[in-house]
PyMOL Python script that loads the backbone (N, CA, C, O; Angstrom):
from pymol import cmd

cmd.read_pdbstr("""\
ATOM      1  N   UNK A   1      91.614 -44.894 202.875  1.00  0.00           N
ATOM      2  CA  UNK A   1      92.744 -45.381 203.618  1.00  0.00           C
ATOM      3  C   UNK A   1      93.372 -44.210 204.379  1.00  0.00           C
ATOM      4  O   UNK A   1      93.368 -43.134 203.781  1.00  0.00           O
ATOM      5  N   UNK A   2      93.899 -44.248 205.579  1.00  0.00           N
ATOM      6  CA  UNK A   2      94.611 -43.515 206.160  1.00  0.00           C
ATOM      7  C   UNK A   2      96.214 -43.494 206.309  1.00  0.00           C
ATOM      8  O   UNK A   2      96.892 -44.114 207.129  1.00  0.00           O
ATOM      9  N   UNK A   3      96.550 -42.793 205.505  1.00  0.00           N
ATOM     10  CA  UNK A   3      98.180 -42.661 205.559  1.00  0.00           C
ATOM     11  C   UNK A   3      98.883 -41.606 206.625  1.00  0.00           C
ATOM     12  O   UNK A   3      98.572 -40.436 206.846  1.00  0.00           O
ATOM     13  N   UNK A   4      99.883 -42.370 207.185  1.00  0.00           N
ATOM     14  CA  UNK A   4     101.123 -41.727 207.644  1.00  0.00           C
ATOM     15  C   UNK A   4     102.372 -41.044 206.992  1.00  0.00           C
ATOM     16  O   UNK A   4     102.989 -41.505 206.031  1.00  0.00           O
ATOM     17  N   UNK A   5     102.682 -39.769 207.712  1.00  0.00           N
ATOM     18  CA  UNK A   5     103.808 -38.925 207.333  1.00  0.00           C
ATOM     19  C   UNK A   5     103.924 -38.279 208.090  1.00  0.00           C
ATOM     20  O   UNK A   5     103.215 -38.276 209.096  1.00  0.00           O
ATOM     21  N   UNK A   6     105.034 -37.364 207.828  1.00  0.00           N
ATOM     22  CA  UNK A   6     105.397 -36.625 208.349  1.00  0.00           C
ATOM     23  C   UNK A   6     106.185 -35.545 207.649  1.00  0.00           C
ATOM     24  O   UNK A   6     107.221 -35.851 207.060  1.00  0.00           O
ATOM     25  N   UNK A   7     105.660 -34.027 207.686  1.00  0.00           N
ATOM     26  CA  UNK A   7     106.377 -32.801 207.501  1.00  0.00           C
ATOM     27  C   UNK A   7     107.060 -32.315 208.571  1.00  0.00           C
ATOM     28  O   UNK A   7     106.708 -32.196 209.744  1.00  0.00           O
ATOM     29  N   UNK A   8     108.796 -31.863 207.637  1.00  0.00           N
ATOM     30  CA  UNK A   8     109.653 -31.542 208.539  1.00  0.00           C
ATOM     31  C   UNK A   8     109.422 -30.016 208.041  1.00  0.00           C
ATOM     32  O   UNK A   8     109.129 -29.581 206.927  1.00  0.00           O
ATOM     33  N   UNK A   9     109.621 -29.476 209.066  1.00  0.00           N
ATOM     34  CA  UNK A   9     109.260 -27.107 208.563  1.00  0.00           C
ATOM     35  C   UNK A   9     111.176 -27.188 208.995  1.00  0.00           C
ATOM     36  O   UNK A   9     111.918 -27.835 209.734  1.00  0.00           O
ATOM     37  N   UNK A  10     111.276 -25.934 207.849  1.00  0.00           N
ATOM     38  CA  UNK A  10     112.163 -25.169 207.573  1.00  0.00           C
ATOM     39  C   UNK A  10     112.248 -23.936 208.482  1.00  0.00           C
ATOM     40  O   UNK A  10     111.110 -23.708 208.891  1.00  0.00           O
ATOM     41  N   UNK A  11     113.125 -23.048 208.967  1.00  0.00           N
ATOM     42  CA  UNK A  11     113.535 -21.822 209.775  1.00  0.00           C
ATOM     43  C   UNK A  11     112.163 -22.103 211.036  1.00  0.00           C
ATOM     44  O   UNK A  11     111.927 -21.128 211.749  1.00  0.00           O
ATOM     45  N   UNK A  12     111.527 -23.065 211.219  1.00  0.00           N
ATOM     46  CA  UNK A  12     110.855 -22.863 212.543  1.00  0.00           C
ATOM     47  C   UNK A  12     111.332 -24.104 213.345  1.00  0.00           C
ATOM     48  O   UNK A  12     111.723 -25.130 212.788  1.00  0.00           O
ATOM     49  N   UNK A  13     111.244 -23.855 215.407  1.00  0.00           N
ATOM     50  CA  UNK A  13     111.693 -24.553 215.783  1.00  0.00           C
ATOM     51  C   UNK A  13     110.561 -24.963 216.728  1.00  0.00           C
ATOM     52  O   UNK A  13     110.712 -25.868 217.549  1.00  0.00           O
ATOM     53  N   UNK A  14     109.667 -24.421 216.618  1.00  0.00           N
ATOM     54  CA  UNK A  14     108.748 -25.106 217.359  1.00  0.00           C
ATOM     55  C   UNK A  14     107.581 -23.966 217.028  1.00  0.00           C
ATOM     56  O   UNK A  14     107.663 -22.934 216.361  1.00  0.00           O
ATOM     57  N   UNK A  15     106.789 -24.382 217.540  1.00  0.00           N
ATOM     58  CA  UNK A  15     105.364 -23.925 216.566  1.00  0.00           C
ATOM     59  C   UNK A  15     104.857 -23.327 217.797  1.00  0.00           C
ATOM     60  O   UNK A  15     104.693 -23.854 218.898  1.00  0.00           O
ATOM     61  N   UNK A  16     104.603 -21.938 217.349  1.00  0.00           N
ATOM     62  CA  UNK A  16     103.535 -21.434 219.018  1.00  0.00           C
ATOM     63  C   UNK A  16     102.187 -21.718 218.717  1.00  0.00           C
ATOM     64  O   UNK A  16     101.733 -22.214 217.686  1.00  0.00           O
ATOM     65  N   UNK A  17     101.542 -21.311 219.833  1.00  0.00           N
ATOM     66  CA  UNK A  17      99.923 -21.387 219.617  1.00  0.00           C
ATOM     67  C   UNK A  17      99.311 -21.027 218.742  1.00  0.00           C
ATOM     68  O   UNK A  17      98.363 -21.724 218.380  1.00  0.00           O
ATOM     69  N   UNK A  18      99.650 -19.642 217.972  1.00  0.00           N
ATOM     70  CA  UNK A  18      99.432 -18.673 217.115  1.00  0.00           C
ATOM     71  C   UNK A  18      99.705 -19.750 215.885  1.00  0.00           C
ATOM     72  O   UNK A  18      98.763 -20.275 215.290  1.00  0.00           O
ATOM     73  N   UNK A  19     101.038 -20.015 215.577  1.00  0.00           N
ATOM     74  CA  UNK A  19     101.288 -20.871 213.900  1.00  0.00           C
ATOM     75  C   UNK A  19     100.106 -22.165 214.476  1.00  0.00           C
ATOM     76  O   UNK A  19      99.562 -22.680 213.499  1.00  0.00           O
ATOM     77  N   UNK A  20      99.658 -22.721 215.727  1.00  0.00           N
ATOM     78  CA  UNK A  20      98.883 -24.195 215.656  1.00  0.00           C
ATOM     79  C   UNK A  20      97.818 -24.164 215.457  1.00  0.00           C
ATOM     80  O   UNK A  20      97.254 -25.160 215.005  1.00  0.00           O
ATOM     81  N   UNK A  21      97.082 -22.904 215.745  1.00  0.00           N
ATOM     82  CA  UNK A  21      95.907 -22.696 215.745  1.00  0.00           C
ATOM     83  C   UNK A  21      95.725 -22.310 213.840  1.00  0.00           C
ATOM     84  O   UNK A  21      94.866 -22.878 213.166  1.00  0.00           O
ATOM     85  N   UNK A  22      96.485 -21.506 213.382  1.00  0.00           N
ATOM     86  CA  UNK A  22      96.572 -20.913 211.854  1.00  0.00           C
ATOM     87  C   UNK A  22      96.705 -22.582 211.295  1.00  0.00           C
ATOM     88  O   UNK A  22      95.788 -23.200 210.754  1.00  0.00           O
ATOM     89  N   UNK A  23      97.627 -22.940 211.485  1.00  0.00           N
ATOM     90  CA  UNK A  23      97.260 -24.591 210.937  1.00  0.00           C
ATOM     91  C   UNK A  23      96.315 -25.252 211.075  1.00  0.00           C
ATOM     92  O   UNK A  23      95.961 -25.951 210.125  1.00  0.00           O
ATOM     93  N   UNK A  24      95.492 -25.269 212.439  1.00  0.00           N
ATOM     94  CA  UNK A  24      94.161 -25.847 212.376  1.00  0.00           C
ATOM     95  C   UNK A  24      93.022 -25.446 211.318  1.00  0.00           C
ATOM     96  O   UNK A  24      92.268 -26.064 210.566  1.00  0.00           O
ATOM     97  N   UNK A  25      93.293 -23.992 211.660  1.00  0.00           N
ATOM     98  CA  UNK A  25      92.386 -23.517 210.763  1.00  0.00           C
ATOM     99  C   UNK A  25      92.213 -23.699 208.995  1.00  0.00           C
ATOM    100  O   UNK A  25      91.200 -23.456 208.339  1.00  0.00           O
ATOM    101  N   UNK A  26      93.274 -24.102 208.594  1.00  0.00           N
ATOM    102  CA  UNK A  26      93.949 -24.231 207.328  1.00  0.00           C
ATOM    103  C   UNK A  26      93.594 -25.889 206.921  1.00  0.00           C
ATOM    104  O   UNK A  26      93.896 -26.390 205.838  1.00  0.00           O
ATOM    105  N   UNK A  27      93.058 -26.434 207.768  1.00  0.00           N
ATOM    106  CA  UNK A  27      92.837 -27.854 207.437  1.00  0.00           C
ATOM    107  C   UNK A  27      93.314 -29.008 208.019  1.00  0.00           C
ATOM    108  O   UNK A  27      92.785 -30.117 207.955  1.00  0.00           O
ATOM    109  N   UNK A  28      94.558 -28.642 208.718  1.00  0.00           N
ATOM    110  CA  UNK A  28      95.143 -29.522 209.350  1.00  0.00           C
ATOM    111  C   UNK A  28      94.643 -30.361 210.704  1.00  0.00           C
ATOM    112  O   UNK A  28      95.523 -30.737 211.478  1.00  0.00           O
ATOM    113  N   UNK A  29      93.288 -30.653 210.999  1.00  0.00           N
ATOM    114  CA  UNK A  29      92.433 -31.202 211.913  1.00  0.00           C
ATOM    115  C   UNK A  29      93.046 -32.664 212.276  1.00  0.00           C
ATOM    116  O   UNK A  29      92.694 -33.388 213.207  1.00  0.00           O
ATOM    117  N   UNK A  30      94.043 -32.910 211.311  1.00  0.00           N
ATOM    118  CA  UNK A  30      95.072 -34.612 211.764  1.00  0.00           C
ATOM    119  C   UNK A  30      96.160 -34.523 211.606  1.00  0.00           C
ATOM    120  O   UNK A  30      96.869 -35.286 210.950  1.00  0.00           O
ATOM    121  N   UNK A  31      96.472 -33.570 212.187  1.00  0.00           N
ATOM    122  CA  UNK A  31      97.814 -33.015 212.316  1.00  0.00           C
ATOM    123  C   UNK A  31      98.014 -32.988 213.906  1.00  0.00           C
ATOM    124  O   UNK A  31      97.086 -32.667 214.648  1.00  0.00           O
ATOM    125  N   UNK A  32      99.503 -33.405 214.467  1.00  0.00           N
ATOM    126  CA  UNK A  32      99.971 -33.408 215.625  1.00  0.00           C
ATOM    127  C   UNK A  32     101.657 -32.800 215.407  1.00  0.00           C
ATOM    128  O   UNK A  32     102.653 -33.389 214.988  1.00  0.00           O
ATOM    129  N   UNK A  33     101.479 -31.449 215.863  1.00  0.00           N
ATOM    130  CA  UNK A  33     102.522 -30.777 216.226  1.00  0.00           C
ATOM    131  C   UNK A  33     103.941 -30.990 216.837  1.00  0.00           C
ATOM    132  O   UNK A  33     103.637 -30.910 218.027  1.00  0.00           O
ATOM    133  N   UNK A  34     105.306 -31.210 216.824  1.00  0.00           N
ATOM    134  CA  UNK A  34     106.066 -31.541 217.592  1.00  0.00           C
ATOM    135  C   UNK A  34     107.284 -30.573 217.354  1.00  0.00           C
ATOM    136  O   UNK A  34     107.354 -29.674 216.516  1.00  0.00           O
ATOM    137  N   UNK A  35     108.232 -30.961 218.282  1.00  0.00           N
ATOM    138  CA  UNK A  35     109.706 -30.228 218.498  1.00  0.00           C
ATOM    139  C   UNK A  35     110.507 -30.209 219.678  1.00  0.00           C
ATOM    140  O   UNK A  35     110.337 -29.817 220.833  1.00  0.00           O
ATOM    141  N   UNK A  36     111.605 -30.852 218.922  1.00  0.00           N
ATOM    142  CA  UNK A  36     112.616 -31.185 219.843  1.00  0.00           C
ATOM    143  C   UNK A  36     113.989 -30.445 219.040  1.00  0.00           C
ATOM    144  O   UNK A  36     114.056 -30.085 217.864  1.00  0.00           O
ATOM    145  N   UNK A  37     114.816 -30.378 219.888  1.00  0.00           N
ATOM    146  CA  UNK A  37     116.374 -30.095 220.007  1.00  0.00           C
ATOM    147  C   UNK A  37     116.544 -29.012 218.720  1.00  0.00           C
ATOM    148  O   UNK A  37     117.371 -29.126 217.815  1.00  0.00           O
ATOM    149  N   UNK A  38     115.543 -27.929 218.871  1.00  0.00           N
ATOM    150  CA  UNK A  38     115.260 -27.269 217.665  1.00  0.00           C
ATOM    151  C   UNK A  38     115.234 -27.327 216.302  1.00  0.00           C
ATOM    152  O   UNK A  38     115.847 -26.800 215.373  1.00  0.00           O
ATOM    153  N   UNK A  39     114.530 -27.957 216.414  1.00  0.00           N
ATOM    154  CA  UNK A  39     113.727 -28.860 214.818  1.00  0.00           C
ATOM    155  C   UNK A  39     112.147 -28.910 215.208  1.00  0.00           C
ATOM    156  O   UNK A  39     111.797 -29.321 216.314  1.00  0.00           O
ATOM    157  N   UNK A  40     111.015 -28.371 214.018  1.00  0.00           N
ATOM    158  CA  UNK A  40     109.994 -28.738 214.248  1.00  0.00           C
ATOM    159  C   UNK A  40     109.157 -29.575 212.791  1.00  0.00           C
ATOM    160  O   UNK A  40     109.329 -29.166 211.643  1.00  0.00           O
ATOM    161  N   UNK A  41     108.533 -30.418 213.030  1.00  0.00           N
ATOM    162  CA  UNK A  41     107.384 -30.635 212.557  1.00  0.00           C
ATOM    163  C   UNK A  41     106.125 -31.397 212.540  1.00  0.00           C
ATOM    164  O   UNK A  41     105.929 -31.937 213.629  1.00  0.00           O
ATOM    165  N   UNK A  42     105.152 -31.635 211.614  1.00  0.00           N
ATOM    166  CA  UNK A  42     104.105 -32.256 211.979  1.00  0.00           C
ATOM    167  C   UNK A  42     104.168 -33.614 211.596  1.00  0.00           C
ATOM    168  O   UNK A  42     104.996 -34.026 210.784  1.00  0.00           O
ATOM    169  N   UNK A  43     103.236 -34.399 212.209  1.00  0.00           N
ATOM    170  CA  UNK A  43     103.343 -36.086 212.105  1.00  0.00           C
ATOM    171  C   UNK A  43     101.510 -35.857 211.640  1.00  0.00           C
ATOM    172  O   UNK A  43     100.738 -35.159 212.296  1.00  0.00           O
ATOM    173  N   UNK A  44     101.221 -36.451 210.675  1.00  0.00           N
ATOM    174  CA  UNK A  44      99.845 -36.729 209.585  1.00  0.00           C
ATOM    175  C   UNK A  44      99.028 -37.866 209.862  1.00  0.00           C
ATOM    176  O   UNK A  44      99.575 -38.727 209.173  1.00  0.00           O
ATOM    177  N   UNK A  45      98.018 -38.441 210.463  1.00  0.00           N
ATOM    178  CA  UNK A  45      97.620 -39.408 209.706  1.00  0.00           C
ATOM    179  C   UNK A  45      96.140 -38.689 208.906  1.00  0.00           C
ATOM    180  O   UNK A  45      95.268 -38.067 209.513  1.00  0.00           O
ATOM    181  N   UNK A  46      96.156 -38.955 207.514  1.00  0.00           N
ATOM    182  CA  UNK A  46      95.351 -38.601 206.844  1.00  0.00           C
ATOM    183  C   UNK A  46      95.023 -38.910 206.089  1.00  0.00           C
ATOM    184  O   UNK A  46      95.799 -39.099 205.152  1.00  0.00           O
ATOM    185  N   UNK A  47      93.698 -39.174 205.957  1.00  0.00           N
ATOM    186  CA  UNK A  47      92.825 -40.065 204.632  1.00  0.00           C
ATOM    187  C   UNK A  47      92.629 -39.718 203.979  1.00  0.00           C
ATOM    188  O   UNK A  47      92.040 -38.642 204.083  1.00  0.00           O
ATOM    189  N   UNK A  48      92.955 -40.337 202.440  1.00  0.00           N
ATOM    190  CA  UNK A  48      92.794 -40.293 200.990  1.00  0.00           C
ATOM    191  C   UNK A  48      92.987 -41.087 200.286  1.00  0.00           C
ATOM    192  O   UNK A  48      93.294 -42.064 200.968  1.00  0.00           O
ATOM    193  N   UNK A  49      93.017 -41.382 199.083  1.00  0.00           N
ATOM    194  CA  UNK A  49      92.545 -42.056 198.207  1.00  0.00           C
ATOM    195  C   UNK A  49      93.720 -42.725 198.050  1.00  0.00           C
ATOM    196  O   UNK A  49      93.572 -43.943 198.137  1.00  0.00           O
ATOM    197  N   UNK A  50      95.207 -42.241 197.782  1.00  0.00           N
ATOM    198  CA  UNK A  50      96.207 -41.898 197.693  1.00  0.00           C
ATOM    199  C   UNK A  50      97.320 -41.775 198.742  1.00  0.00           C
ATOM    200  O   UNK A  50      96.877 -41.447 199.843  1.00  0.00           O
ATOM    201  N   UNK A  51      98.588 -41.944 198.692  1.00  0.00           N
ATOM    202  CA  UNK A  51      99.298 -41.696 199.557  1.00  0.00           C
ATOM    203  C   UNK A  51      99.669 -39.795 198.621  1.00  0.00           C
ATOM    204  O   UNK A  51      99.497 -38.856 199.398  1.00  0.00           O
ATOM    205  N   UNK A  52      99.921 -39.564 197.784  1.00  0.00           N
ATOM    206  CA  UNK A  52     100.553 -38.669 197.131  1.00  0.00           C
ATOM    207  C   UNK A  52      99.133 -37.492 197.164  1.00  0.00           C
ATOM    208  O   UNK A  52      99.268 -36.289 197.387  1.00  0.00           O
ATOM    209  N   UNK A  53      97.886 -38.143 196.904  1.00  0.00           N
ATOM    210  CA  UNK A  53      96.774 -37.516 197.033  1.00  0.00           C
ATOM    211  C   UNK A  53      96.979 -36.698 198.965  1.00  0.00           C
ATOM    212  O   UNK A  53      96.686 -35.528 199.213  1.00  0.00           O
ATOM    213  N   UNK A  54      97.506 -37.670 199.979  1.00  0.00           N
ATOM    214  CA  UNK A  54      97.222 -37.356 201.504  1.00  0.00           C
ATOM    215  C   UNK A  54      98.463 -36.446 201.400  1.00  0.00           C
ATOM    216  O   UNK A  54      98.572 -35.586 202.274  1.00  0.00           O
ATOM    217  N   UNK A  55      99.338 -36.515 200.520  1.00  0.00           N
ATOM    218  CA  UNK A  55     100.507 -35.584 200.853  1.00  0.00           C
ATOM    219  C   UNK A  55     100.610 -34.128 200.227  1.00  0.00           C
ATOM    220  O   UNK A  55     101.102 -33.061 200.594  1.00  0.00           O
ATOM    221  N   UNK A  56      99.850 -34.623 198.999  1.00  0.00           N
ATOM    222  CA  UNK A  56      99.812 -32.909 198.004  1.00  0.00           C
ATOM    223  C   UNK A  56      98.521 -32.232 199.167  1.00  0.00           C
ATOM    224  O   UNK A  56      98.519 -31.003 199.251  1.00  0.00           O
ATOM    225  N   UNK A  57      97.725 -32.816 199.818  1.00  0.00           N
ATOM    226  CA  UNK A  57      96.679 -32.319 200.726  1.00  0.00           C
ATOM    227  C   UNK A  57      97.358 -31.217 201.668  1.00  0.00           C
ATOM    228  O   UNK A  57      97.264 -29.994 201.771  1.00  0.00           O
ATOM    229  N   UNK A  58      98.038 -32.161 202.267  1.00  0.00           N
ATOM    230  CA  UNK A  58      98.845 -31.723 203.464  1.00  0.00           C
ATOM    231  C   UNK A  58     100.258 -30.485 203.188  1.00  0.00           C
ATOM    232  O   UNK A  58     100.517 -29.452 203.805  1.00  0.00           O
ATOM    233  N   UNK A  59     100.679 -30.878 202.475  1.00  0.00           N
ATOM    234  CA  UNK A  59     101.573 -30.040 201.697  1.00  0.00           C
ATOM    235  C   UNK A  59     101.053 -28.666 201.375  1.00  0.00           C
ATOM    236  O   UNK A  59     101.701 -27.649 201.625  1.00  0.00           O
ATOM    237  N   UNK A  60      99.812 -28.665 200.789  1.00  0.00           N
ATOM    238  CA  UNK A  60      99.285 -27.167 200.447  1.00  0.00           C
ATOM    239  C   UNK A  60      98.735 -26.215 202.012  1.00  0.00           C
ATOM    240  O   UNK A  60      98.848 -25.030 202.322  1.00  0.00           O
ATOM    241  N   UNK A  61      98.092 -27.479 202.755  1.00  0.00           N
ATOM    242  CA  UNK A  61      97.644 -27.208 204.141  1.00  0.00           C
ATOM    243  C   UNK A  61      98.559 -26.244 205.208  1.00  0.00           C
ATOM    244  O   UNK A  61      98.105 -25.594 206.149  1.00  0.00           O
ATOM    245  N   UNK A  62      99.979 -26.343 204.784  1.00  0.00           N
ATOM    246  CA  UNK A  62     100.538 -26.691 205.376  1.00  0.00           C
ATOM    247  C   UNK A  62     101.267 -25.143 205.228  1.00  0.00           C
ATOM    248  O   UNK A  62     101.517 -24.391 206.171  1.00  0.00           O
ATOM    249  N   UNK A  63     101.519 -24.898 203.867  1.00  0.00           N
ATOM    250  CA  UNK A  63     101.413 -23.821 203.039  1.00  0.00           C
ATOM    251  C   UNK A  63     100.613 -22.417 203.287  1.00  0.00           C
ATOM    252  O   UNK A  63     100.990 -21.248 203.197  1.00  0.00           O
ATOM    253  N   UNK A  64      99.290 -23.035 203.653  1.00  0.00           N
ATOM    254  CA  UNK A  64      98.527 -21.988 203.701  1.00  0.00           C
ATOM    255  C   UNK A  64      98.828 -21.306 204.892  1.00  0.00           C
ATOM    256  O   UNK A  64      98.829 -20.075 204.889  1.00  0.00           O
ATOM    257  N   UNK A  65      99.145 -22.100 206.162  1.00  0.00           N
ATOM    258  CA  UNK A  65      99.260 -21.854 207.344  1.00  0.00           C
ATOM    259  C   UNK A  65     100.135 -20.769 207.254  1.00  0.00           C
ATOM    260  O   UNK A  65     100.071 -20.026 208.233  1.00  0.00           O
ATOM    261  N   UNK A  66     101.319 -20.285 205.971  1.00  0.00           N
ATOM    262  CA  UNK A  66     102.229 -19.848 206.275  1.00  0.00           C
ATOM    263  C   UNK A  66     103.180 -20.649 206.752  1.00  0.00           C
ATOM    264  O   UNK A  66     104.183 -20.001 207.051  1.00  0.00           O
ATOM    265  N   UNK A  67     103.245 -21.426 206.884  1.00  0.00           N
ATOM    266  CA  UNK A  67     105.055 -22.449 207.138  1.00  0.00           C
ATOM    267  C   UNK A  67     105.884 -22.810 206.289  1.00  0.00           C
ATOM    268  O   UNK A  67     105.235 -22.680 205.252  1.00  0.00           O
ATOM    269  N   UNK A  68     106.681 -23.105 206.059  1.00  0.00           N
ATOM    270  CA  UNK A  68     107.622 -23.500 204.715  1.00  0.00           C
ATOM    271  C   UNK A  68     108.130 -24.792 205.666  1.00  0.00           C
ATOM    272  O   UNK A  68     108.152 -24.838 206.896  1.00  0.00           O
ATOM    273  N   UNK A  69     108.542 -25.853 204.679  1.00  0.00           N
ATOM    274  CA  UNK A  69     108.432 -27.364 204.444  1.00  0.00           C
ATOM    275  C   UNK A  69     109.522 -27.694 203.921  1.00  0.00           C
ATOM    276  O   UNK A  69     109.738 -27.583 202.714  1.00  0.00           O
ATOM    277  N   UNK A  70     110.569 -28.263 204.986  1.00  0.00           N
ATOM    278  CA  UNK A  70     111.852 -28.670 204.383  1.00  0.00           C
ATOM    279  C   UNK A  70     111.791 -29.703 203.533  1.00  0.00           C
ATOM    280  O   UNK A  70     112.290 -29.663 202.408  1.00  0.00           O
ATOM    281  N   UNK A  71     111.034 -30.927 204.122  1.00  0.00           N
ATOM    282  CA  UNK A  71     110.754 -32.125 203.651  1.00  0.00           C
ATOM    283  C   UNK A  71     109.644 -32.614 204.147  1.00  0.00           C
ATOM    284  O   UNK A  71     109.242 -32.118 205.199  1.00  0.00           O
ATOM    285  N   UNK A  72     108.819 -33.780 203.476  1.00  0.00           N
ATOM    286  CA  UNK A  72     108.102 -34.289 204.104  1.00  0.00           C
ATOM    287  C   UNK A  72     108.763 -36.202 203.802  1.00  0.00           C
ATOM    288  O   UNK A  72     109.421 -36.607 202.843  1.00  0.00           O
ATOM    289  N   UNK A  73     108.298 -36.937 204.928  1.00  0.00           N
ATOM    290  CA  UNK A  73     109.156 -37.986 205.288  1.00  0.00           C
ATOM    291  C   UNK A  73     107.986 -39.407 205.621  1.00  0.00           C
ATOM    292  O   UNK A  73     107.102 -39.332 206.475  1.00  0.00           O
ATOM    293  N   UNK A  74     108.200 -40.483 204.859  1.00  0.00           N
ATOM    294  CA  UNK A  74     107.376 -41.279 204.683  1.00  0.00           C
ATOM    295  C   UNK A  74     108.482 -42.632 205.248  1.00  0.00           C
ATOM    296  O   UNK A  74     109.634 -42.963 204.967  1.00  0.00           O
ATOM    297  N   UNK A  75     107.444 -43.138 206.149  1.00  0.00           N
ATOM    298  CA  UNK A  75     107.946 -44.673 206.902  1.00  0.00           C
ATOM    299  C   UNK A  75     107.442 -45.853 205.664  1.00  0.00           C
ATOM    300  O   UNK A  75     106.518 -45.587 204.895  1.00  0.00           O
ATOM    301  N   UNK A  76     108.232 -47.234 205.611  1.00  0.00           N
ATOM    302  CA  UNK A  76     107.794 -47.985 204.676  1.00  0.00           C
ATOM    303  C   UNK A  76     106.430 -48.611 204.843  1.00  0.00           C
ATOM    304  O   UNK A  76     106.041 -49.440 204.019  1.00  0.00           O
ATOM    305  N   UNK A  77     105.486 -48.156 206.149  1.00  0.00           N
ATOM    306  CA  UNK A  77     104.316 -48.932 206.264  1.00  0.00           C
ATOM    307  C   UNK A  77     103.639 -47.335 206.890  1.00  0.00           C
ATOM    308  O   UNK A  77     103.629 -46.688 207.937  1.00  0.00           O
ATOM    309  N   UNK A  78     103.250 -47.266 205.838  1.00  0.00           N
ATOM    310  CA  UNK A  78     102.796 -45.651 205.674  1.00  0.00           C
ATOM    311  C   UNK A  78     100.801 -45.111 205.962  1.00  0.00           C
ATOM    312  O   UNK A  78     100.125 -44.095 206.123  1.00  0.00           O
ATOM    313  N   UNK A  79     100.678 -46.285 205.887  1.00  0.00           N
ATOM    314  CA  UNK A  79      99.229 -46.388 206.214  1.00  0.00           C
ATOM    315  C   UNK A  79      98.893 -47.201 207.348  1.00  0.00           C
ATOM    316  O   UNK A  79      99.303 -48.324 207.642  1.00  0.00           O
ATOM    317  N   UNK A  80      97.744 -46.139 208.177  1.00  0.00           N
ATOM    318  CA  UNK A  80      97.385 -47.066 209.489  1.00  0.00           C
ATOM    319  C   UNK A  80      96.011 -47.820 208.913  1.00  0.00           C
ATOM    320  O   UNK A  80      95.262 -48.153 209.832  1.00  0.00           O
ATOM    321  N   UNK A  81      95.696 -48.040 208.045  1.00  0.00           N
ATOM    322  CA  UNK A  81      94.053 -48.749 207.517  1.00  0.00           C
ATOM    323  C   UNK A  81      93.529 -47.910 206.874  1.00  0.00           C
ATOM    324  O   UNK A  81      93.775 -46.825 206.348  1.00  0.00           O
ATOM    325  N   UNK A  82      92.043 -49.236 207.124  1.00  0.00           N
ATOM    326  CA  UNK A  82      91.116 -48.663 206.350  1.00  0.00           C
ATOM    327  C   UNK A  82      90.122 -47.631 206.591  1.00  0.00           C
ATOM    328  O   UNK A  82      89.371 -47.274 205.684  1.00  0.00           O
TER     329      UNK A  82
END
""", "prot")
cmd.dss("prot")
cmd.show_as("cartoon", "prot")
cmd.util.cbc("prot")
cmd.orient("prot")
């Protein structure tokens, strides 16, 4: 199944090339970058077994990149399928 989320990052306001590319590299291949009104973070859709399984994924991913993670933020229809 593919679930939706979204990580909100802490002390960053927008992500340069340098942190997007270090995130790619880190796993984040369904990850889409954003930032507005100085606030940044990523929007997920990512498959797993699990919604908590797609989030501890992403969460460590996310980690590795070097970013710190204010929150991460779940809509009530959290999965796009199968």
């Amino acid at each position: 199944m593919i679930w939706q989320f979204t990580i909100r990052l802490k002390g960053t306001d927008a992500l340069s090339d340098e942190q997007f590319e270090t995130l790619f590299a880190a796993g984040c291949t369904d990850a889409v970058p954003a930032s507005s009104c100085g606030e940044a973070w990523i929007d997920f859709d990512r498959e797993a077994e699990s919604l908590e399984a797609a989030m501890r994924s992403a969460v460590n991913e996310v980690r590795q990149a070097g970013l710190t993670i204010a929150r991460v933020e779940v809509e009530d229809a959290a999965f796009a399928g199968a």
